[in-house]
Kinemage of the C-alpha trace (Angstrom):
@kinemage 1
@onewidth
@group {chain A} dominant
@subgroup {mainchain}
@vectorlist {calphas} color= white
{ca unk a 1} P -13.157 -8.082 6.227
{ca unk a 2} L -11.179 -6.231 8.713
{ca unk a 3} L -7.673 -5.142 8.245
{ca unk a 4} L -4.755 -5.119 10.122
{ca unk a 5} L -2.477 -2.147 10.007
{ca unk a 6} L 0.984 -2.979 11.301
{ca unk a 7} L 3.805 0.298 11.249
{ca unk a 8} L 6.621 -1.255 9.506
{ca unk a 9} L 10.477 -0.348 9.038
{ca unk a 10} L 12.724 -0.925 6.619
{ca unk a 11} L 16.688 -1.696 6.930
{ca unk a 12} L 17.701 1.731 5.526
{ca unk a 13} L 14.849 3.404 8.446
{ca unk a 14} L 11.924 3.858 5.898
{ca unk a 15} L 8.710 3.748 8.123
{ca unk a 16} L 5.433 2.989 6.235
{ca unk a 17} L 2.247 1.067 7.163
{ca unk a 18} L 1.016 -2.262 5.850
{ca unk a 19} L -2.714 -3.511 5.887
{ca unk a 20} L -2.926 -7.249 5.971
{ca unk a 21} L -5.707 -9.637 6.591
{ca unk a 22} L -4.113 -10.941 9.910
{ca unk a 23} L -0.757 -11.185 11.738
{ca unk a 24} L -0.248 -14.606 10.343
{ca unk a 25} L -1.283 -12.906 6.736
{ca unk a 26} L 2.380 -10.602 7.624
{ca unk a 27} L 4.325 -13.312 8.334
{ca unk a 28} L 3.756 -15.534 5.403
{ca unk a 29} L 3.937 -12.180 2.950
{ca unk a 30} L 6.794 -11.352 4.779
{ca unk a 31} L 8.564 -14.549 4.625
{ca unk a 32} L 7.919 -14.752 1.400
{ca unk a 33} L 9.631 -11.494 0.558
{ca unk a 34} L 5.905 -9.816 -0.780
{ca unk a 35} L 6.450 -6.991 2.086
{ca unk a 36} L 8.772 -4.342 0.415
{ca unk a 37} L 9.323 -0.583 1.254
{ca unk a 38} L 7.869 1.364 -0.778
{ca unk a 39} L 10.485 4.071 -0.810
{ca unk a 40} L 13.257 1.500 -1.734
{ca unk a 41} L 11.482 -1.511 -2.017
{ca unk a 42} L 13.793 -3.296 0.326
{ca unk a 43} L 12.380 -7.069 1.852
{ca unk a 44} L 14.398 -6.304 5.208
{ca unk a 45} L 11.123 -5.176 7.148
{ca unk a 46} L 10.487 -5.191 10.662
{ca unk a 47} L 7.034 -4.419 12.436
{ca unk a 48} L 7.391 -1.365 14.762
{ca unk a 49} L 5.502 -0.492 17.922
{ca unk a 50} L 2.479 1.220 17.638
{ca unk a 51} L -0.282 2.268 20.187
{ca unk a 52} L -3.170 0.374 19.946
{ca unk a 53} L -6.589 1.752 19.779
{ca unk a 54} L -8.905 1.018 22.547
{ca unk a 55} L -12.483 1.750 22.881
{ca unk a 56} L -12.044 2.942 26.767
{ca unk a 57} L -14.474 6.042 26.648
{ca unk a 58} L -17.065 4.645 28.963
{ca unk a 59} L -14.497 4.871 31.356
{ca unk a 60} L -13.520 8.220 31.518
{ca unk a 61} L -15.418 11.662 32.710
{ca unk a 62} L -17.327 13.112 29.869
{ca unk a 63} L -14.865 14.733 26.830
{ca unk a 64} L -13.523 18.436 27.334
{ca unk a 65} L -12.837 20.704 24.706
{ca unk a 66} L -9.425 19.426 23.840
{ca unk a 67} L -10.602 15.946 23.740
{ca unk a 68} L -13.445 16.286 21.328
{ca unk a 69} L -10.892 18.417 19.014
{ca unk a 70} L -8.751 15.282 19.065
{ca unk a 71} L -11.336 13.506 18.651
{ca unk a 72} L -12.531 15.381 15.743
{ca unk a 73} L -9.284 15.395 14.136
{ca unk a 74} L -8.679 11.847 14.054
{ca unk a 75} L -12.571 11.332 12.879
{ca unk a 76} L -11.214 13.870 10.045
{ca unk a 77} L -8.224 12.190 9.557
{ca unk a 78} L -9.943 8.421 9.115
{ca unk a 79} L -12.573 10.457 6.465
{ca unk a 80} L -9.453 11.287 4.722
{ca unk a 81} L -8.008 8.121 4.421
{ca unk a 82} L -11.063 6.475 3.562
{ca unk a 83} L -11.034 9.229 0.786
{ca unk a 84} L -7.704 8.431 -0.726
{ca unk a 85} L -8.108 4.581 -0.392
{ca unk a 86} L -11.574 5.257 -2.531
{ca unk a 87} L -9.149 7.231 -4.690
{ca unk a 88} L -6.942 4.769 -4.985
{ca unk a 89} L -8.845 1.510 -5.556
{ca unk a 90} L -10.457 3.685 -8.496
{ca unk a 91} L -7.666 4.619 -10.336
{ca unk a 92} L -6.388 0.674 -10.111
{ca unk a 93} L -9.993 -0.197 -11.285
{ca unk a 94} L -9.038 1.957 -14.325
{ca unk a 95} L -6.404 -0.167 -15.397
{ca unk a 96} L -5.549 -2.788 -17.427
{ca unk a 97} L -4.344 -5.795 -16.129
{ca unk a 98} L -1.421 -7.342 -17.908
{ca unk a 99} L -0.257 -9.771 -14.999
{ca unk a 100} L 2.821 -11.130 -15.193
{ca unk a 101} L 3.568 -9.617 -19.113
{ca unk a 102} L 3.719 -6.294 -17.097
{ca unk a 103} L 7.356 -5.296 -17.634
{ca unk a 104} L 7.675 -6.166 -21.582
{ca unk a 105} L 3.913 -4.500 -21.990
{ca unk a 106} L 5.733 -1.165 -20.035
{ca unk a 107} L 9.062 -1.180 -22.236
{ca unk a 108} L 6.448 -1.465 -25.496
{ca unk a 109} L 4.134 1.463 -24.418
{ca unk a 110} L 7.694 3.650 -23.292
{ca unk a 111} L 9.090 2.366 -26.764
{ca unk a 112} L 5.855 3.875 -28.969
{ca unk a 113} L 5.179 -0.511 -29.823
{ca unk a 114} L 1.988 -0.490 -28.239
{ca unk a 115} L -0.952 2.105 -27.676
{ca unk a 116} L 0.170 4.592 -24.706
{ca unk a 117} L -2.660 3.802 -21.593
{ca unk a 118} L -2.808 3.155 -17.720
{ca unk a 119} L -1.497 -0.942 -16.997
{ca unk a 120} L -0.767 -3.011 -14.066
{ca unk a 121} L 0.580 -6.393 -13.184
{ca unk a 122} L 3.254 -7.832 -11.365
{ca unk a 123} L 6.947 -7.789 -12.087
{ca unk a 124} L 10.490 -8.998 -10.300
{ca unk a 125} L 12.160 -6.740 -8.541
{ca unk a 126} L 14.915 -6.968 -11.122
{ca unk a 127} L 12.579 -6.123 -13.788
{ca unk a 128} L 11.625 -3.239 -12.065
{ca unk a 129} L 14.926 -1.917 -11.461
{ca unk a 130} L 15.704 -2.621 -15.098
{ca unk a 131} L 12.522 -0.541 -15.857
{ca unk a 132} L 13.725 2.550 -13.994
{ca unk a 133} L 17.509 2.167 -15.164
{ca unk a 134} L 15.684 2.521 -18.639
{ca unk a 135} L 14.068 5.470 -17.641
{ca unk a 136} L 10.488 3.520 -17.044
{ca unk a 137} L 9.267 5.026 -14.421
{ca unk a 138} L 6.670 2.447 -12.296
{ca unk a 139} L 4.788 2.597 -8.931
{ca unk a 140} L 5.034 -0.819 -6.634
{ca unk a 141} L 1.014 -0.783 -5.262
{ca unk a 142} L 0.138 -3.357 -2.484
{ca unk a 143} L -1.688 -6.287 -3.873
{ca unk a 144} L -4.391 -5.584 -1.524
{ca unk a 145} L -5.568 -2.706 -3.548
{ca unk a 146} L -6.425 -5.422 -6.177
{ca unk a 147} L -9.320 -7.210 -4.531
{ca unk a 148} L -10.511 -9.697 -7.337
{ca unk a 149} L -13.120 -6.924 -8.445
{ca unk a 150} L -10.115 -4.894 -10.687
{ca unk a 151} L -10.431 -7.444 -13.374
């Protein structure tokens, strides 16, 4: 399936990217307040312009030097993010899903009640603000990265 990376914005000027199936995938996350900033996990998000990418190079003269270094950077650059996305989807794979029990199951491992190891789910945005005034610290991970293989 092909994604659809939007640059987004939050109200306080974060700028981040989100990968959704579609724009119509967006708007209903969006409107149902699953888009948050990652930096301050604010639901005030706005989709900023980006350049498209357009496969236009039959119509230019062949590439000079300074085009195929571009070139070659951004074909490094895409490795790289394919890299840490590999990375990523690993480390969630390592988990253990705990679903919506998430916050209590976080407070019990900080708290010495249950064994210490790696856990996600899905909590409020109260519960994670409750976490971290607790000292809990937690990471908010796009639900993309959980593609019905984690389980």
């Amino acid at each position: 399936m092909a994604l659809k990376v939007f640059d987004l914005q939050c109200e306080h000027g974060h700028v981040f990217e989100g990968w959704f199936a579609s724009h119509d995938d967006y708007d209903a996350q969006r409107a149902r307040g699953l888009v948050a900033c990652p930096m301050c996990d604010s639901t005030q998000i706005a989709k900023r312009l980006s350049a498209p990418h357009l496969n236009v190079s039959h119509l230019h003269a062949p590439e000079s030097a300074p085009q195929a270094q571009a070139v070659d950077e951004k074909a490094t650059i895409a490795a790289l993010q394919a890299r840490v996305m590999h990375q990523v989807r690993e480390l969630v794979r390592s988990t253990e899903n705990v679903g919506p029990r998430f916050a209590q199951e976080a407070r019990r491992i900080h708290e010495g009640e249950a064994d210490e190891r790696p856990i996600r789910g899905t909590a409020t945005q109260e519960e994670r603000a409750a976490l971290a005034d607790d000292g809990i610290d937690v990471m908010t991970l796009p639900s993309f990265l959980d593609d019905g293989q984690l389980q």
